[in-house]
VEXGU-642411 format. One record per residue: residue number from 1; residue in one letter; y, z, x of N, C-alpha, C in turn. Coordinates in Angstrom, 1 decimal, m for minus. Layout:
VEXGU-642411
{site NUM,"a",{Y,Z,X},{Y,Z,X},{Y,Z,X}};
...
END
This chain:
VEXGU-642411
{site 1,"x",{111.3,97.7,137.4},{112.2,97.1,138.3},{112.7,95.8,137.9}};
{site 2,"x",{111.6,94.9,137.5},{112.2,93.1,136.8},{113.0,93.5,135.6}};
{site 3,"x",{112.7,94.9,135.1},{113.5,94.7,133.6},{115.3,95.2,134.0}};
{site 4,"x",{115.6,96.0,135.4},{116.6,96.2,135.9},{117.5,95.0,136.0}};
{site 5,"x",{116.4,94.0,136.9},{117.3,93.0,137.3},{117.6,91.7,136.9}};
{site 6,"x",{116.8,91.5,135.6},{117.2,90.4,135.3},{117.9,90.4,133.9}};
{site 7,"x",{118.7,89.1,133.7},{119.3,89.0,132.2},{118.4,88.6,130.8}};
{site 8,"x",{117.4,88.5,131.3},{116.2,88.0,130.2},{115.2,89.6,130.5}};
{site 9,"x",{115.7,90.6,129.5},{114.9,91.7,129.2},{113.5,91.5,128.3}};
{site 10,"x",{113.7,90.4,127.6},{112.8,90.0,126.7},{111.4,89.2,127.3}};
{site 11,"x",{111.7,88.2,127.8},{111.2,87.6,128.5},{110.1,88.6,129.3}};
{site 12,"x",{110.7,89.8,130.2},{110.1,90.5,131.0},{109.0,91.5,130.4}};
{site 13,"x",{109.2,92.0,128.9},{108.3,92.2,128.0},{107.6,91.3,127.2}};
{site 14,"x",{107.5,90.4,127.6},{107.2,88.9,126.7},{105.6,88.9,128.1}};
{site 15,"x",{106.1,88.7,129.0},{105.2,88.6,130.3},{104.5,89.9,130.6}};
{site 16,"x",{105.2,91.1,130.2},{104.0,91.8,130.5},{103.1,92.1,129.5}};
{site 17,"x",{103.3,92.0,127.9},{102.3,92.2,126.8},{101.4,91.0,127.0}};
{site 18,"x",{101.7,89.8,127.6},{100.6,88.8,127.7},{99.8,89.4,128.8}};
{site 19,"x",{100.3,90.2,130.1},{99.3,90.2,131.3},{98.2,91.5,130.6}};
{site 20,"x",{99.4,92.3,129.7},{98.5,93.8,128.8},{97.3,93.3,128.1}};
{site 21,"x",{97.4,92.1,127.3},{96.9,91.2,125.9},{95.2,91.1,127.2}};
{site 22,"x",{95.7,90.2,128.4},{94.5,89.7,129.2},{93.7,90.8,129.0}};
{site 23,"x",{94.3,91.9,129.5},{93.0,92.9,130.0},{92.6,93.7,129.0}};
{site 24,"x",{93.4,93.5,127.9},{92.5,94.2,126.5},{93.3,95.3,126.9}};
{site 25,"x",{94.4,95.6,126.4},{95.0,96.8,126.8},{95.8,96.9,125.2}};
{site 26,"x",{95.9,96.5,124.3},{95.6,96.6,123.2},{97.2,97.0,122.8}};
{site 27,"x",{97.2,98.5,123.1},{98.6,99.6,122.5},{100.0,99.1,123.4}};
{site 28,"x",{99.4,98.9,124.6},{100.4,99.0,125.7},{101.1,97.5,125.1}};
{site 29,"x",{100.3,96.4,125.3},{100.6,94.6,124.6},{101.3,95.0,123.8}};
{site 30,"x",{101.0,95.7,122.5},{101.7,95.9,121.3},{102.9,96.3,121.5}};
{site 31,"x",{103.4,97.1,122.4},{104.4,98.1,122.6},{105.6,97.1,123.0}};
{site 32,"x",{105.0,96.1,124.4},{105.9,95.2,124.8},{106.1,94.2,124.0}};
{site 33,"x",{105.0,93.3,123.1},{105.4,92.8,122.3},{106.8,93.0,121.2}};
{site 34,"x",{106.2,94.2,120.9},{107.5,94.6,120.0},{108.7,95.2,120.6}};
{site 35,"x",{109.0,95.0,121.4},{109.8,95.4,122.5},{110.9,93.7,122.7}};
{site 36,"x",{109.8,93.1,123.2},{110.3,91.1,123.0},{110.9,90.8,121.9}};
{site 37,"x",{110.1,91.4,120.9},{110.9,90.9,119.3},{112.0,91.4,118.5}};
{site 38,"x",{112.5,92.8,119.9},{113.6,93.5,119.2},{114.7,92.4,119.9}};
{site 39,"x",{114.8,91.4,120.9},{115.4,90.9,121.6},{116.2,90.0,120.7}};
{site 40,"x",{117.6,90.4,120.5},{118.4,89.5,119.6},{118.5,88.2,120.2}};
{site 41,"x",{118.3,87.7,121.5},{118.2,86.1,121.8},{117.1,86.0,121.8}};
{site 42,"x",{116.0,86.0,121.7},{114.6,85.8,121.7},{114.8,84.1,121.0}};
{site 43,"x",{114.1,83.4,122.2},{114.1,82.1,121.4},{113.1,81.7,120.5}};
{site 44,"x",{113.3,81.2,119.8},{112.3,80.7,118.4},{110.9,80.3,119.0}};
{site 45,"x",{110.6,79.5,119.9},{108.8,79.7,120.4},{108.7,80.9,120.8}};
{site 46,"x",{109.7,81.8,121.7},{108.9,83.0,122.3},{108.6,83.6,121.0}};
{site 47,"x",{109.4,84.0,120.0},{109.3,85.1,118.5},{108.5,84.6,118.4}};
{site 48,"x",{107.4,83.3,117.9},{106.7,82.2,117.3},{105.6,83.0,118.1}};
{site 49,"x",{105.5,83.1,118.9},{104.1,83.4,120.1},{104.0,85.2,120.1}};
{site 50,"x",{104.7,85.6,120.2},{105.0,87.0,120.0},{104.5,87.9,119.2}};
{site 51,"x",{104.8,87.1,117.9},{104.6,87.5,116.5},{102.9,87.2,116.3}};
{site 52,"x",{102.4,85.9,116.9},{101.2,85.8,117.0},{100.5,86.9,117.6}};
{site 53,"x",{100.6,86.7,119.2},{100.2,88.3,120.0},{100.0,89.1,119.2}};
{site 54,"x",{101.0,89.7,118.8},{101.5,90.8,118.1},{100.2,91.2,117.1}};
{site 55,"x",{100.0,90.3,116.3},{99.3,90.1,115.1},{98.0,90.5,115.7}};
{site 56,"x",{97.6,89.6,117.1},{96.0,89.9,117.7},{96.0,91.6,118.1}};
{site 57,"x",{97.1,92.1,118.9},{96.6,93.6,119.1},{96.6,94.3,118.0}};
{site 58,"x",{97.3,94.0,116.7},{97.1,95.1,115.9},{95.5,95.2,115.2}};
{site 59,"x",{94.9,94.1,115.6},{93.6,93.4,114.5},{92.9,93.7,115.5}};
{site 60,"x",{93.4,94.3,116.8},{92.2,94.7,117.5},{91.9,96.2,117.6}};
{site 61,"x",{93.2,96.8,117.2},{93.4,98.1,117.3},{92.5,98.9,116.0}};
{site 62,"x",{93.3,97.8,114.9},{93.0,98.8,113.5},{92.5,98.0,112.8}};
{site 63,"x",{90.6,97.0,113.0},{90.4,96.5,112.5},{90.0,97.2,110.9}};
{site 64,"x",{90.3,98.3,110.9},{90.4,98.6,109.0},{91.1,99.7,108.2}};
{site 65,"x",{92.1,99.5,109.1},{93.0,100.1,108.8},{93.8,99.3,107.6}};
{site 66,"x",{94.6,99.5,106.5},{94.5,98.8,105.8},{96.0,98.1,105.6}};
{site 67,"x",{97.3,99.8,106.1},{98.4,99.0,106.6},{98.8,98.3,107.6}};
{site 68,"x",{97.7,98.5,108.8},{98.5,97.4,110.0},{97.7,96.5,109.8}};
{site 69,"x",{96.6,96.6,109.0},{95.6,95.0,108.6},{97.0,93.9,107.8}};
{site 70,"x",{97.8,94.9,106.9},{99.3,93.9,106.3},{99.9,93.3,107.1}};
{site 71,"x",{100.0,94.4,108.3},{101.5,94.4,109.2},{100.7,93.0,109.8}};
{site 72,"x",{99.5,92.7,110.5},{98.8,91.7,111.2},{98.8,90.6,110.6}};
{site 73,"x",{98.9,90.7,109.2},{98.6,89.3,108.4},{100.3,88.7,108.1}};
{site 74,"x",{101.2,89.5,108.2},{102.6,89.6,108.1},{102.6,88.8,109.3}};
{site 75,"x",{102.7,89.4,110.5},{102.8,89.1,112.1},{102.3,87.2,111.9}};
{site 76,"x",{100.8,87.0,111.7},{100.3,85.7,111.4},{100.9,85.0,110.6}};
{site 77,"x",{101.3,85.3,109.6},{102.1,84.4,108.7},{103.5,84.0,109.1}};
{site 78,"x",{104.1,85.4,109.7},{105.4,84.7,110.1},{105.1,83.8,111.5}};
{site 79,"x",{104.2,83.9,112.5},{103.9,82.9,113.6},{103.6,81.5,112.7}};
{site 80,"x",{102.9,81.6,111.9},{102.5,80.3,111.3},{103.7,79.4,110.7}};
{site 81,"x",{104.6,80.6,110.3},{105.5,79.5,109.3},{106.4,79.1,110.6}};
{site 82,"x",{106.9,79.6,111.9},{108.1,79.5,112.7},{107.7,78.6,113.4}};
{site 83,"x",{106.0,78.5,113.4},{105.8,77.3,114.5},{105.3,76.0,114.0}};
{site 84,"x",{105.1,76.2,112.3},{105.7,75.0,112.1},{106.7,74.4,112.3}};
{site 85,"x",{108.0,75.2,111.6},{109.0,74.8,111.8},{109.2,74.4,113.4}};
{site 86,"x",{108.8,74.5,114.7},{109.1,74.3,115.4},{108.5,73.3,116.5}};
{site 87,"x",{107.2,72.9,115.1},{106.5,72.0,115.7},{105.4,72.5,116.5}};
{site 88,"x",{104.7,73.6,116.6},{103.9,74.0,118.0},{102.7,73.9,116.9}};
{site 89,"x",{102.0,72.6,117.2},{100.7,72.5,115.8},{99.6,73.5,116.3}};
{site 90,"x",{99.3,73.4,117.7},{98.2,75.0,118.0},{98.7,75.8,117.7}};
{site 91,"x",{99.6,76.4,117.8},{100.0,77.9,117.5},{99.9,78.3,116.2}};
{site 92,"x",{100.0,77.2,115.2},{100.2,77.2,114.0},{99.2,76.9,112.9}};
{site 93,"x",{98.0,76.3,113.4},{96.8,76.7,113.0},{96.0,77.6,113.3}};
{site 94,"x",{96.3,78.2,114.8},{95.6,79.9,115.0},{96.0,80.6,114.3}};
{site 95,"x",{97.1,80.3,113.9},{97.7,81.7,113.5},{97.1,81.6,111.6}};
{site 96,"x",{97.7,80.5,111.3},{96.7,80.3,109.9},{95.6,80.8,109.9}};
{site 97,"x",{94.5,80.6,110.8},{93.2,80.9,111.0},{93.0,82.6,111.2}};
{site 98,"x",{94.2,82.9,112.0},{94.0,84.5,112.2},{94.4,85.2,110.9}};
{site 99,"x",{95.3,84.4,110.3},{95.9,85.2,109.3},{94.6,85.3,108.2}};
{site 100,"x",{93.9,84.2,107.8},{92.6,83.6,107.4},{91.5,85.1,107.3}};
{site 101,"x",{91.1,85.5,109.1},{91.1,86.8,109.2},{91.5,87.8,109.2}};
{site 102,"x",{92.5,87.8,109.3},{93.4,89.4,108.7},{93.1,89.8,107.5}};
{site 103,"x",{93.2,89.1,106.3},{93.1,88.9,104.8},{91.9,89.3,104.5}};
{site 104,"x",{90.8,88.3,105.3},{89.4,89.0,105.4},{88.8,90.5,105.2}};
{site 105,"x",{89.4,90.6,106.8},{89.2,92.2,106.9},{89.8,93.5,106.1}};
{site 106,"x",{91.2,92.5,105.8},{91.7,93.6,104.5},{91.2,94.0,103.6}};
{site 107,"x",{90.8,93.0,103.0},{89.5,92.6,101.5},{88.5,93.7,101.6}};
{site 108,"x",{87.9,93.5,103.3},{86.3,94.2,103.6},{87.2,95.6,103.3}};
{site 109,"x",{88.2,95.8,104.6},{88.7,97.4,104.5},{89.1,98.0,103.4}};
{site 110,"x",{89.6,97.4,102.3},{89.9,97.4,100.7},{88.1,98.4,100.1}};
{site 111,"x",{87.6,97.2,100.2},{86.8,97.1,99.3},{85.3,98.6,99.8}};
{site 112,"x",{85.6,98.7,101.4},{84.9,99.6,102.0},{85.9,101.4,101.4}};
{site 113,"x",{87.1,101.6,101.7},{87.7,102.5,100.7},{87.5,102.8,99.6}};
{site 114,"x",{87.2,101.9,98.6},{86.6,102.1,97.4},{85.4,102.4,97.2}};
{site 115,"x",{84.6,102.0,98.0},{82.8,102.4,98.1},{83.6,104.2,98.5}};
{site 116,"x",{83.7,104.4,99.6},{83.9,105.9,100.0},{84.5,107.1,99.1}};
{site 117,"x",{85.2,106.3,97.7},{85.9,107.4,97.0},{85.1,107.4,96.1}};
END
């Protein structure tokens, strides 16, 4: 119904992947997330925050999986570089730090694949 009536569609999936993100809803966050970031006005903090989110549901979904472990470390890096640019210094060392872990768990998921063949 809010996504009917208002001019900010983005926004309205922006708010509900964060209320999704609270409750650990994982696919659903993701869905709207990426829903926010198809939004050609999406302003530069919301993408910045987004792309972060973004990055947390996939790391929670497919902690070893090895392409959305990329897609997550992609998501983090591009939050990291936009919110430098935009000055948001928390956002921009979490996401360094997540990215920090993404890379991690790739490594582990990497290196666990190779034990198994």
């Amino acid at each position: 119904l809010a996504l009917e009536r208002t001019d900010d569609p983005g926004l309205v999936s922006f708010n509900l992947a964060v209320a999704y993100l609270k409750q650990n809803q994982w696919t659903v966050a993701e869905s709207n997330f990426l829903r926010c970031l198809t939004d050609d006005a999406i302003p530069k903090d919301r993408r910045a925050k987004a792309l972060y989110n973004l990055g947390i549901c996939i790391i929670k979904q497919n902690a070893k999986d090895l392409k959305r472990l990329r897609a997550a470390a992609e998501c983090f890096e591009l939050a990291r570089n936009e919110s430098v640019a935009l000055k948001l210094l928390d956002l921009s060392e979490d996401a360094a730090d997540n990215l920090e872990i993404a890379r991690k768990l790739w490594l582990n998921a990497l290196r666990e694949k190779h034990q198994d063949t």
